[in-house]
N, CA, C and O atoms as a GROMACS GRO file, in nm:
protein
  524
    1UNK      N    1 -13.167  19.458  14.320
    1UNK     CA    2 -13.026  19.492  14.301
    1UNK      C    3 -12.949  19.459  14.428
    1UNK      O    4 -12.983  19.485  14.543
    2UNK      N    5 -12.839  19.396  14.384
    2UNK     CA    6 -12.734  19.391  14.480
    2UNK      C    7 -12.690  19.512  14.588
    2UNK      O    8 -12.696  19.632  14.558
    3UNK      N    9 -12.649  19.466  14.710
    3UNK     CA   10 -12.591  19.628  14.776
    3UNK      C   11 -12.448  19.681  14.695
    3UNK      O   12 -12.379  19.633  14.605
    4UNK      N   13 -12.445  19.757  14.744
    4UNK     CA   14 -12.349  19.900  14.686
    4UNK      C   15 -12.214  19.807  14.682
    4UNK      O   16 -12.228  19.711  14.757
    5UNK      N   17 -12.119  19.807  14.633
    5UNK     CA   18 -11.968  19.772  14.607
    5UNK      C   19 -11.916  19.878  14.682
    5UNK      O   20 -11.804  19.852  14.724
    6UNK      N   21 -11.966  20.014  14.722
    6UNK     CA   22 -11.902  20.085  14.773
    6UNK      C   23 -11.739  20.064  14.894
    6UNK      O   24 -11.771  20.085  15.010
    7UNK      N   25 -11.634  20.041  14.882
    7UNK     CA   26 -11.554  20.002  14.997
    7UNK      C   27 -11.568  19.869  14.976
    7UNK      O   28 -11.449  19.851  14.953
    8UNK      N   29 -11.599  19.798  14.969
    8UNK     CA   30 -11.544  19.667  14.966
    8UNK      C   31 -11.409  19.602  14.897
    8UNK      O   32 -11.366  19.664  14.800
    9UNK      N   33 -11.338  19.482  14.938
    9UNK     CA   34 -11.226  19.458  14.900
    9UNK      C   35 -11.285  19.276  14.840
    9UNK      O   36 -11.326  19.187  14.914
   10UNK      N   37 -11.274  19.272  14.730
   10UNK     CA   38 -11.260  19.130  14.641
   10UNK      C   39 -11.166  19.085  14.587
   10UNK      O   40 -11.095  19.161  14.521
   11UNK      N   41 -11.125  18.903  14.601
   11UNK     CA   42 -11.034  18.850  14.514
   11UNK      C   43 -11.112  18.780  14.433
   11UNK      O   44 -11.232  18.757  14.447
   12UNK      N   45 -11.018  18.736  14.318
   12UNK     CA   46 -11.056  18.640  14.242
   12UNK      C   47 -11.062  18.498  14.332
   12UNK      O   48 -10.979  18.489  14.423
   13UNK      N   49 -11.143  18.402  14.314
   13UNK     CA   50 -11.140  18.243  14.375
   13UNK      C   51 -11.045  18.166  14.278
   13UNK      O   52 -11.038  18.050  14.318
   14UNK      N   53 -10.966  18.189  14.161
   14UNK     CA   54 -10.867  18.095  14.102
   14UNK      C   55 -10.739  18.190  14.038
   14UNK      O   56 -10.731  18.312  14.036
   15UNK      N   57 -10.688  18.136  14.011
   15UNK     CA   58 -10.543  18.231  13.908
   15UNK      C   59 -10.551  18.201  13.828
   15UNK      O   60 -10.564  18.082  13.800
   16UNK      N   61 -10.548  18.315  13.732
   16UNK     CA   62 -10.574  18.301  13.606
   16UNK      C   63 -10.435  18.293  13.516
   16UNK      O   64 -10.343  18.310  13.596
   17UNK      N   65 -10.399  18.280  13.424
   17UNK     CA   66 -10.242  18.284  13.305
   17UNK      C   67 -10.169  18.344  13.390
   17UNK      O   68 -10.234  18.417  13.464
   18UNK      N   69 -10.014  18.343  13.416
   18UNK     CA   70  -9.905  18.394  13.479
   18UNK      C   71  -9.958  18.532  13.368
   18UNK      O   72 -10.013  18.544  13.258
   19UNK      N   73  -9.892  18.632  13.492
   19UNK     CA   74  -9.904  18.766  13.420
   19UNK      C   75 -10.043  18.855  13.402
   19UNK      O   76 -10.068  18.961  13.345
   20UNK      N   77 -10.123  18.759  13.482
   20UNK     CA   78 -10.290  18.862  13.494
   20UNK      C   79 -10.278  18.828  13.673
   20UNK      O   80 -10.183  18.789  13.741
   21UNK      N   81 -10.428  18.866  13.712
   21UNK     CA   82 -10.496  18.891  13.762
   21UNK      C   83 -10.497  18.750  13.874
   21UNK      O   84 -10.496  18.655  13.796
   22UNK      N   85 -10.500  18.684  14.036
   22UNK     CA   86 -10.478  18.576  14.062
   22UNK      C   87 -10.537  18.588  14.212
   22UNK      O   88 -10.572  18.700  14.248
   23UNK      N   89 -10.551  18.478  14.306
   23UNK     CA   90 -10.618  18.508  14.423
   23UNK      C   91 -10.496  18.583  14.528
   23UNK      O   92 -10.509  18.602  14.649
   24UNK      N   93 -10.412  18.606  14.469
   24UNK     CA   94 -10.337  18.746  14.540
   24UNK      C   95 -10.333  18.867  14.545
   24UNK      O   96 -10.250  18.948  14.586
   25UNK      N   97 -10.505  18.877  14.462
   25UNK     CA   98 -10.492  19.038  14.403
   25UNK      C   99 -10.578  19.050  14.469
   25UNK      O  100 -10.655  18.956  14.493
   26UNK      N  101 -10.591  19.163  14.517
   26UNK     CA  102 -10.696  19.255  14.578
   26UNK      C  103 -10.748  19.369  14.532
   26UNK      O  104 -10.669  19.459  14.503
   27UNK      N  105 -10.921  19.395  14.510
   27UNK     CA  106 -10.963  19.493  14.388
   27UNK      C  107 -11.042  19.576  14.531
   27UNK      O  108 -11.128  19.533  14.609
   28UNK      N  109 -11.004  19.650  14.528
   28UNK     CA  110 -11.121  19.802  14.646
   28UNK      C  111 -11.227  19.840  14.526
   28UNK      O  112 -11.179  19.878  14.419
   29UNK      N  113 -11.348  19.831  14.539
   29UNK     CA  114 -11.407  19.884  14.465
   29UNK      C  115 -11.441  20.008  14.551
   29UNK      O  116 -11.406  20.034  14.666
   30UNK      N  117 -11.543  20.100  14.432
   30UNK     CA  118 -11.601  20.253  14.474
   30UNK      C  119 -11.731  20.261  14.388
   30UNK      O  120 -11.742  20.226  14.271
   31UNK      N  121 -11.799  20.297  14.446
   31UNK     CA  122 -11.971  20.328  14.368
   31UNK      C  123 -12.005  20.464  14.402
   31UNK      O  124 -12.017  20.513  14.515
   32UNK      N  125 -12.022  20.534  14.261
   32UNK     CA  126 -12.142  20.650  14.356
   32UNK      C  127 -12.215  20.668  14.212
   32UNK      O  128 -12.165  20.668  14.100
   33UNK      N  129 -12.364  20.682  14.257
   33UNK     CA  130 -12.451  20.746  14.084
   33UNK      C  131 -12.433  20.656  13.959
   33UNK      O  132 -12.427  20.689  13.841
   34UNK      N  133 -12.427  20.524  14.022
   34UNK     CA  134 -12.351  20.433  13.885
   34UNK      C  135 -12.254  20.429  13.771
   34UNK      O  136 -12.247  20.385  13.656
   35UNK      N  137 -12.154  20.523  13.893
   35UNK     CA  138 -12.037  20.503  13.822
   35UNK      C  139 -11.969  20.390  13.948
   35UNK      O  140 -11.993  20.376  14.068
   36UNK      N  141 -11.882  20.327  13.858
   36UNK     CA  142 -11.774  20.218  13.939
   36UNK      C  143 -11.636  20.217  13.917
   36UNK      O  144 -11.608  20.242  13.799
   37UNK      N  145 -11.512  20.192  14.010
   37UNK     CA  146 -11.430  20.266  13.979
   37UNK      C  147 -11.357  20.127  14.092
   37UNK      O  148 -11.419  20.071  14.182
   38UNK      N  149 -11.231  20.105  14.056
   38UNK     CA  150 -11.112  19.985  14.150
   38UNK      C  151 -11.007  20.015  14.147
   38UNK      O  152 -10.967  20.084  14.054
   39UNK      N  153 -10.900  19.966  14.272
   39UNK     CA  154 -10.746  20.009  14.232
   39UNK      C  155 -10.746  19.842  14.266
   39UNK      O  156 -10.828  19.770  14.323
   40UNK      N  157 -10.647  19.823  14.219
   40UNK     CA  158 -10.620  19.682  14.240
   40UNK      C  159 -10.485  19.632  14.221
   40UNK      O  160 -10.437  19.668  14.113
   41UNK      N  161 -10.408  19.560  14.292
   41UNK     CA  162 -10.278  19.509  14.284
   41UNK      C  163 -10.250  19.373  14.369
   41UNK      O  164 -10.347  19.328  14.430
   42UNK      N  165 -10.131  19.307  14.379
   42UNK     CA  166 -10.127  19.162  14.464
   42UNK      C  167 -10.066  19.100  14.301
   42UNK      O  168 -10.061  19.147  14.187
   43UNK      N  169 -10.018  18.947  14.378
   43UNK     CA  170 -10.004  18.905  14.261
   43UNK      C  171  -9.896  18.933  14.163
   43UNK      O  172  -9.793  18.958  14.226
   44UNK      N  173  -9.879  18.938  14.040
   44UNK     CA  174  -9.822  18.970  13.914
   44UNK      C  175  -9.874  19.114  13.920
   44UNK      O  176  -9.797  19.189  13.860
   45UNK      N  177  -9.963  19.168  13.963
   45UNK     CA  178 -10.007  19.311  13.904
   45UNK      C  179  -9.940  19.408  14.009
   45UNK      O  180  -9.983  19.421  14.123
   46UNK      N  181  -9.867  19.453  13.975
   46UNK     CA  182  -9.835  19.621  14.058
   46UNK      C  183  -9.914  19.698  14.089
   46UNK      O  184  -9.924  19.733  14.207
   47UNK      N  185 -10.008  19.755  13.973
   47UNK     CA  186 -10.120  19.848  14.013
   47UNK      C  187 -10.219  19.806  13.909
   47UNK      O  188 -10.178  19.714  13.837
   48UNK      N  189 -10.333  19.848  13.885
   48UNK     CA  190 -10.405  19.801  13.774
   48UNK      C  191 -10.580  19.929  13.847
   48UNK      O  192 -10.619  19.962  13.959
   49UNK      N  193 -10.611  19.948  13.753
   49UNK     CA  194 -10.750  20.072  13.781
   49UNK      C  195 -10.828  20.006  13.637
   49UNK      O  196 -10.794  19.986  13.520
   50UNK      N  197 -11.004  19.980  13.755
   50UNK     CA  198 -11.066  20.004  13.672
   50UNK      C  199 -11.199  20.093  13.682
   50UNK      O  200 -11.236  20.119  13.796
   51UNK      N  201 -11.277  20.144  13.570
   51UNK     CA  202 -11.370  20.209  13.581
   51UNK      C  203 -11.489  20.195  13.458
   51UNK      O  204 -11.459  20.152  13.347
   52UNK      N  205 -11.576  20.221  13.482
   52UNK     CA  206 -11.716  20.169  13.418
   52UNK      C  207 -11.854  20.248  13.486
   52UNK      O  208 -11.857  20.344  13.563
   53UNK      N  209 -11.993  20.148  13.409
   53UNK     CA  210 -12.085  20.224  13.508
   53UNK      C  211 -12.154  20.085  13.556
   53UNK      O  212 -12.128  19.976  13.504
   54UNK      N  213 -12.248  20.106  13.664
   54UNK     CA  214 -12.369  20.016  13.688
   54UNK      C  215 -12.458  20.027  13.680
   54UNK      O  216 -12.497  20.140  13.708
   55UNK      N  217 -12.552  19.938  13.644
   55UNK     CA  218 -12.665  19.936  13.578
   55UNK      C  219 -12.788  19.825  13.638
   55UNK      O  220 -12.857  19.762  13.559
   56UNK      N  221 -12.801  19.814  13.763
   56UNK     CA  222 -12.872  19.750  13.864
   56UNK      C  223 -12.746  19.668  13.885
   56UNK      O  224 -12.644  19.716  13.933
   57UNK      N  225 -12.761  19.496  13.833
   57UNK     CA  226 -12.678  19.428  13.888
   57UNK      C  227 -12.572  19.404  13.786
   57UNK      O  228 -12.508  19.301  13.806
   58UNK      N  229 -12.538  19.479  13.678
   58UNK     CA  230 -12.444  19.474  13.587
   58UNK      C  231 -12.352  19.556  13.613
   58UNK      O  232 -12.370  19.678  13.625
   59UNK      N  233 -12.227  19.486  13.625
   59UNK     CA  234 -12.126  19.650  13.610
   59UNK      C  235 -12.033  19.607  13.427
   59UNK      O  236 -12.008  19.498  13.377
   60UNK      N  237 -12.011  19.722  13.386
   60UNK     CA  238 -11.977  19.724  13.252
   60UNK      C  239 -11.818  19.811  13.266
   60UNK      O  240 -11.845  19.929  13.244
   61UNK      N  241 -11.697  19.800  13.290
   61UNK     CA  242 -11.565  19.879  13.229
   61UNK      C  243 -11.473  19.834  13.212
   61UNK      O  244 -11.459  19.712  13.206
   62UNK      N  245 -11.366  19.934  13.196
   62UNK     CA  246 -11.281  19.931  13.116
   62UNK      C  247 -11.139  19.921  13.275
   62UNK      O  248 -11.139  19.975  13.385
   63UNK      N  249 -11.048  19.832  13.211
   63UNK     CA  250 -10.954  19.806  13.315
   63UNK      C  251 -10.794  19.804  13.248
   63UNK      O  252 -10.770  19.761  13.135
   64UNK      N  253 -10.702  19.854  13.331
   64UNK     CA  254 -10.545  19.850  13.289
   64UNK      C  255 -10.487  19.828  13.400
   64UNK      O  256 -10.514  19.859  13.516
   65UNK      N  257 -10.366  19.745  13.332
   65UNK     CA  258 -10.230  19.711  13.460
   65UNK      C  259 -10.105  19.712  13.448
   65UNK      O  260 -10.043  19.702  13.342
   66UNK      N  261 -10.061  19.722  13.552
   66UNK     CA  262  -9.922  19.725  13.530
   66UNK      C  263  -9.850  19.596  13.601
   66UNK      O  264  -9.861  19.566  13.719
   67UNK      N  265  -9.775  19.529  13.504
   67UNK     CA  266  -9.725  19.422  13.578
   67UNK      C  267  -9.576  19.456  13.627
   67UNK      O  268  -9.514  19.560  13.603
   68UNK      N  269  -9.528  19.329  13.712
   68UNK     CA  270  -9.441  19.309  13.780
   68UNK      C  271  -9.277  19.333  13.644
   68UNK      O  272  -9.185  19.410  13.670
   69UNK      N  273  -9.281  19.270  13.547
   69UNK     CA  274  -9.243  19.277  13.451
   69UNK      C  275  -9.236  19.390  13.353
   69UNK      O  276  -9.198  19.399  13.237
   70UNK      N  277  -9.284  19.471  13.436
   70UNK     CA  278  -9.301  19.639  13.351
   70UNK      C  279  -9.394  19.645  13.214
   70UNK      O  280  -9.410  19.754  13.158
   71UNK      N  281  -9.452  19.529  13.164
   71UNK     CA  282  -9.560  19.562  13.087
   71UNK      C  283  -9.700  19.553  13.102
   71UNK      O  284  -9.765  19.458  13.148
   72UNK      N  285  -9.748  19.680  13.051
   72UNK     CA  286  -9.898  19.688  13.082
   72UNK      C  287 -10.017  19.632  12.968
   72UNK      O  288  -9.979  19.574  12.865
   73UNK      N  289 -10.125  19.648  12.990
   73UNK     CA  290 -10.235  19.534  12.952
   73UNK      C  291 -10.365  19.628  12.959
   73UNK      O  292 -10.362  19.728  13.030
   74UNK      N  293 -10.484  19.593  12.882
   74UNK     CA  294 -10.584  19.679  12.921
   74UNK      C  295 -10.700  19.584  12.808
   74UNK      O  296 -10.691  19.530  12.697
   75UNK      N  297 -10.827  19.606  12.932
   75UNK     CA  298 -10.896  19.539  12.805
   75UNK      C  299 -11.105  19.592  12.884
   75UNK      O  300 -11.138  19.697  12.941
   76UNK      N  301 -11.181  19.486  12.855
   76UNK     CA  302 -11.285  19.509  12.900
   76UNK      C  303 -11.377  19.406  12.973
   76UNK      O  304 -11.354  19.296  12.922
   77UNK      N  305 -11.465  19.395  13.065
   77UNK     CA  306 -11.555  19.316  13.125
   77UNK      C  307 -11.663  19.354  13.134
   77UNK      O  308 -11.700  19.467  13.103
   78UNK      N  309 -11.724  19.274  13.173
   78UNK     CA  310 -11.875  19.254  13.206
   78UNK      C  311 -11.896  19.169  13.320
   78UNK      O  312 -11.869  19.049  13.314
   79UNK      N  313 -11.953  19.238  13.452
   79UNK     CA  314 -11.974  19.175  13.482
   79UNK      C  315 -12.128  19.165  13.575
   79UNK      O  316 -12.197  19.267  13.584
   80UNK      N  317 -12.165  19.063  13.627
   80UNK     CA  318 -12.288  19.049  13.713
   80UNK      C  319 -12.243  19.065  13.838
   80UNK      O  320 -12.123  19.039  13.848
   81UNK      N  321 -12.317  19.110  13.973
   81UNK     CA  322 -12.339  19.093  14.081
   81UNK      C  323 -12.431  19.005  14.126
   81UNK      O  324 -12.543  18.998  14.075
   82UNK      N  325 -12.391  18.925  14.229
   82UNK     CA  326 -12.450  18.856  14.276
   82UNK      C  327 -12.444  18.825  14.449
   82UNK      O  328 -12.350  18.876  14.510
   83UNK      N  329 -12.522  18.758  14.510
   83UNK     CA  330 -12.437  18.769  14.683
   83UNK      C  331 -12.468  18.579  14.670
   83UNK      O  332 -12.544  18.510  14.602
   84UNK      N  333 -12.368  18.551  14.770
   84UNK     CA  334 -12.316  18.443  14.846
   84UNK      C  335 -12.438  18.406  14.929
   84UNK      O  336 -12.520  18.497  14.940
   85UNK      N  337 -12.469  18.282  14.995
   85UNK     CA  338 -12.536  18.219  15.072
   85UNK      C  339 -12.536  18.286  15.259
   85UNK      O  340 -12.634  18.301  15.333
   86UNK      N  341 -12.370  18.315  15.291
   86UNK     CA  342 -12.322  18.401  15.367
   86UNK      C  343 -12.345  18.554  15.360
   86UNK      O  344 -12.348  18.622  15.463
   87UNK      N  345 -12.367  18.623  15.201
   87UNK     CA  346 -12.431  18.805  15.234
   87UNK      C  347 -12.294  18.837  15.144
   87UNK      O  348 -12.296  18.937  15.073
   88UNK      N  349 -12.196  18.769  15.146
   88UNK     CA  350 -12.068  18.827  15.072
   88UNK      C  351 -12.150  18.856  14.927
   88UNK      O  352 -12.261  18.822  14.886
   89UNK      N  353 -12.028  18.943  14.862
   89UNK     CA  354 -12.061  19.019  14.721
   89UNK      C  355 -12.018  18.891  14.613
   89UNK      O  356 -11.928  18.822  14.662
   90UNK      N  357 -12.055  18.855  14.508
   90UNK     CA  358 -11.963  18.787  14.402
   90UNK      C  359 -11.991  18.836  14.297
   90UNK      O  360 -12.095  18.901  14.288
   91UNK      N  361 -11.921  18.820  14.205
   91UNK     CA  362 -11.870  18.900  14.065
   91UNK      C  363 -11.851  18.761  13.979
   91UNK      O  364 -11.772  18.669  14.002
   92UNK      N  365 -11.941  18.774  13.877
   92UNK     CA  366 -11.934  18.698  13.792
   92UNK      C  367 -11.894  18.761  13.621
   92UNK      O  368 -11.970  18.813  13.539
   93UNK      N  369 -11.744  18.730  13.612
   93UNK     CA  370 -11.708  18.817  13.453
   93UNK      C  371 -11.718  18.780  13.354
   93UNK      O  372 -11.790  18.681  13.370
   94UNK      N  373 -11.692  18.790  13.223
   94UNK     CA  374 -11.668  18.822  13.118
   94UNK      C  375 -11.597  18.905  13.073
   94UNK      O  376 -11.630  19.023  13.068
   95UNK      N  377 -11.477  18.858  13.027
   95UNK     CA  378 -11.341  18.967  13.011
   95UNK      C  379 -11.311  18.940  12.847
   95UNK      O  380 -11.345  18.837  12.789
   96UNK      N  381 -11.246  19.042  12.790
   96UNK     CA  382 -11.146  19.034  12.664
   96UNK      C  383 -11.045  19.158  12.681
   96UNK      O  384 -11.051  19.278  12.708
   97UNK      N  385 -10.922  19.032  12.642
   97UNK     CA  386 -10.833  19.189  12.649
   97UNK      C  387 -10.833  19.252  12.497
   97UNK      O  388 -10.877  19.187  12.402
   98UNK      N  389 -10.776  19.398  12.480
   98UNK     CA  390 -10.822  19.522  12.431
   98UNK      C  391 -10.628  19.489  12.376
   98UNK      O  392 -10.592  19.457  12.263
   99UNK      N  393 -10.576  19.501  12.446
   99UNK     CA  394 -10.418  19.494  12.411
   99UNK      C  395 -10.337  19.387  12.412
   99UNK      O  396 -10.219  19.385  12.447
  100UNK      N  397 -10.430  19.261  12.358
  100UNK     CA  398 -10.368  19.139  12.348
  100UNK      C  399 -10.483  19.036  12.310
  100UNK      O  400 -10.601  19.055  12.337
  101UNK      N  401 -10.426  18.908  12.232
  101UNK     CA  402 -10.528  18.831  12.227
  101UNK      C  403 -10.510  18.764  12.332
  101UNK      O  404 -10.414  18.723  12.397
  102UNK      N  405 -10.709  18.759  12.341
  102UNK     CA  406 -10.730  18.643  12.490
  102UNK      C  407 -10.857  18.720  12.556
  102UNK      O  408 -10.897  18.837  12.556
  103UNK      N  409 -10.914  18.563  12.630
  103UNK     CA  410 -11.100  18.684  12.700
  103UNK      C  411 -11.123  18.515  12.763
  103UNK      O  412 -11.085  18.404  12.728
  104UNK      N  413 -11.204  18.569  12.871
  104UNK     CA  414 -11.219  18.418  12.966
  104UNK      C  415 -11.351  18.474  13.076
  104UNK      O  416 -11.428  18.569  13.061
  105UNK      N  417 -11.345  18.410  13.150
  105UNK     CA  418 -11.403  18.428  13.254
  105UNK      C  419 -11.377  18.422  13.369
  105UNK      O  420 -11.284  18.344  13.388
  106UNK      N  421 -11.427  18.484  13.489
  106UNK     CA  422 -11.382  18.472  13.597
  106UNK      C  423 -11.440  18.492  13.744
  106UNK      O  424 -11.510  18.583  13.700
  107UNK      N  425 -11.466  18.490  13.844
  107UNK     CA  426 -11.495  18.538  13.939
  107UNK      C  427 -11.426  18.590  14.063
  107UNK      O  428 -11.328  18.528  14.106
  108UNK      N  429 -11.463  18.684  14.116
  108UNK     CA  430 -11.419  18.746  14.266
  108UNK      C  431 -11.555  18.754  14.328
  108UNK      O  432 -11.673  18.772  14.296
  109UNK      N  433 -11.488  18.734  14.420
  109UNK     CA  434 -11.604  18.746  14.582
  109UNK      C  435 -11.547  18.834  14.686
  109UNK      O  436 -11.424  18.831  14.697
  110UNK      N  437 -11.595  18.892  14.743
  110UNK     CA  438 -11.596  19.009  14.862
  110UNK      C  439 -11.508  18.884  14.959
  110UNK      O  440 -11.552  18.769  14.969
  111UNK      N  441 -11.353  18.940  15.040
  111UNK     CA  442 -11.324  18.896  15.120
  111UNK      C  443 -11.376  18.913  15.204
  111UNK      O  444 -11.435  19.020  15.221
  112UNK      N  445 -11.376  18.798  15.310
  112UNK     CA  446 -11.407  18.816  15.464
  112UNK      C  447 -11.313  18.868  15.562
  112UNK      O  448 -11.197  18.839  15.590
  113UNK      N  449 -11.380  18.936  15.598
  113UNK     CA  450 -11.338  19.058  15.738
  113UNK      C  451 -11.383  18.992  15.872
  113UNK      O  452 -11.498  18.951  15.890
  114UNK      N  453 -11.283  18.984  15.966
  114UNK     CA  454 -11.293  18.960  16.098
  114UNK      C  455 -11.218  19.051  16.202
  114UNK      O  456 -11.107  19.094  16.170
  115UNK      N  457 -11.258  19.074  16.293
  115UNK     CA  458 -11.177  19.214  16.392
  115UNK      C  459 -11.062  19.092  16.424
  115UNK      O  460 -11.068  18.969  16.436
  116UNK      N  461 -10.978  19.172  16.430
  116UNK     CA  462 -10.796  19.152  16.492
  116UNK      C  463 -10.814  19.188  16.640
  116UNK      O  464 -10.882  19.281  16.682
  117UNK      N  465 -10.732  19.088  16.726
  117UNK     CA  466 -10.686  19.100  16.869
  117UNK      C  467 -10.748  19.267  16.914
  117UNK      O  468 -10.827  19.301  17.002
  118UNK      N  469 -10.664  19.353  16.802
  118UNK     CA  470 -10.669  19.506  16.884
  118UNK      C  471 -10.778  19.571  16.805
  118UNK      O  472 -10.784  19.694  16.797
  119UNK      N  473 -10.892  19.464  16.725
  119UNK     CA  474 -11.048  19.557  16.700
  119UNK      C  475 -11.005  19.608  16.584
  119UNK      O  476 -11.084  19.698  16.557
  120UNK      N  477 -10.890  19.597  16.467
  120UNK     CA  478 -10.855  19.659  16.343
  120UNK      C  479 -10.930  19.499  16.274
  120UNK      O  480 -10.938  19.387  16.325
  121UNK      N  481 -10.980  19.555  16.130
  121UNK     CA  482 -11.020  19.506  16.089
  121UNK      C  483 -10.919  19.419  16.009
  121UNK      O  484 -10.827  19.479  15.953
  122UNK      N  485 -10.928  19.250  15.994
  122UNK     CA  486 -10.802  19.174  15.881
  122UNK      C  487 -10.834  19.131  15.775
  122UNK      O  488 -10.929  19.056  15.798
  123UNK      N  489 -10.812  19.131  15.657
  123UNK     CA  490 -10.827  19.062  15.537
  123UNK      C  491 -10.787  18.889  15.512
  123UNK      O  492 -10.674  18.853  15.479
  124UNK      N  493 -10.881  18.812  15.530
  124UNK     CA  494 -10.814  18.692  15.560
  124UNK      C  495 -10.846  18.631  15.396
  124UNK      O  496 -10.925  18.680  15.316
  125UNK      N  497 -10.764  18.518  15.377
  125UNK     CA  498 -10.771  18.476  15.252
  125UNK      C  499 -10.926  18.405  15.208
  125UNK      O  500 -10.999  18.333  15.276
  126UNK      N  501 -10.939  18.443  15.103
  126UNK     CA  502 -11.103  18.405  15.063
  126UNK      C  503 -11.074  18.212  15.003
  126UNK      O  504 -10.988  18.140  14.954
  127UNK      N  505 -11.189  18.211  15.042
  127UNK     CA  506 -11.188  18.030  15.007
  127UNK      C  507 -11.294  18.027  14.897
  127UNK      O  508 -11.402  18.084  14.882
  128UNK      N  509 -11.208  17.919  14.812
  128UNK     CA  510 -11.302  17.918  14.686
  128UNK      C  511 -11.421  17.847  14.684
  128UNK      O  512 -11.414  17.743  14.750
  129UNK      N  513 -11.554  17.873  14.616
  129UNK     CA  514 -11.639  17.787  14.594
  129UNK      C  515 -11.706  17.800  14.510
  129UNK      O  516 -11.723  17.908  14.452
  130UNK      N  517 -11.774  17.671  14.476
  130UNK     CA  518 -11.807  17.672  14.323
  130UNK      C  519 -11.868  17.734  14.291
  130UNK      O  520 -11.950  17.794  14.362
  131UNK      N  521 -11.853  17.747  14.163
  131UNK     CA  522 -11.972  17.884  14.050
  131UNK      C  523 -12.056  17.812  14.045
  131UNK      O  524 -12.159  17.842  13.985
   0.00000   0.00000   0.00000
């Protein structure tokens, strides 16, 4: 099994349809007892939460958002864990939305963290690479 999602921050590597989810979003995940749980916003999305459980390297839930445009969205994924060549996290999905037609696929990877001048940690933009 993959390490913990606990605290970590992931984008997606592409943008997906105007009005979802895009490499401007940023998802915090949370783990404890195999439950999983995200706030996530950037992008088209204002706020968006999701939650599910894990199941070694599967995470399985349920997600909603709120867009920029004041309408919200909600649907379900699946996804795998996996790590990078580098130790980073990646997320390999399977989505359908629940409140609209439409389901695709997608990935996020754990951004990279580097200390700032004054030792605070920065979120620098993640670079894509292939699935």
């Amino acid at each position: 099994m993959a390490r913990s999602l606990d605290g970590l921050v992931l984008a997606p590597v592409t943008d997906q349809a105007p009005g979802q989810v895009g490499t401007g979003t940023r998802f915090t995940y949370h783990e404890k007892d195999g439950e999983i749980w995200a706030e996530y916003a950037g992008g088209d999305i204002v706020r968006g939460y999701l939650v599910g459980t894990r199941r070694g390297d599967r995470l399985d839930f349920r997600y909603v958002q709120l867009k920029h445009d004041g309408g919200t969205s909600c649907g379900h994924c699946v996804s795998t864990v996996g790590e990078l060549p580098d130790g980073r996290v990646r997320l390999t999905e399977t989505w359908e939305w629940e409140s609209q037609a439409g389901s695709g696929t997608s990935v996020v990877e754990q951004v990279a963290r580097t200390p700032a001048v004054t030792g605070d940690p920065v979120v620098q933009q993640v670079t894509q690479h292939a699935p």
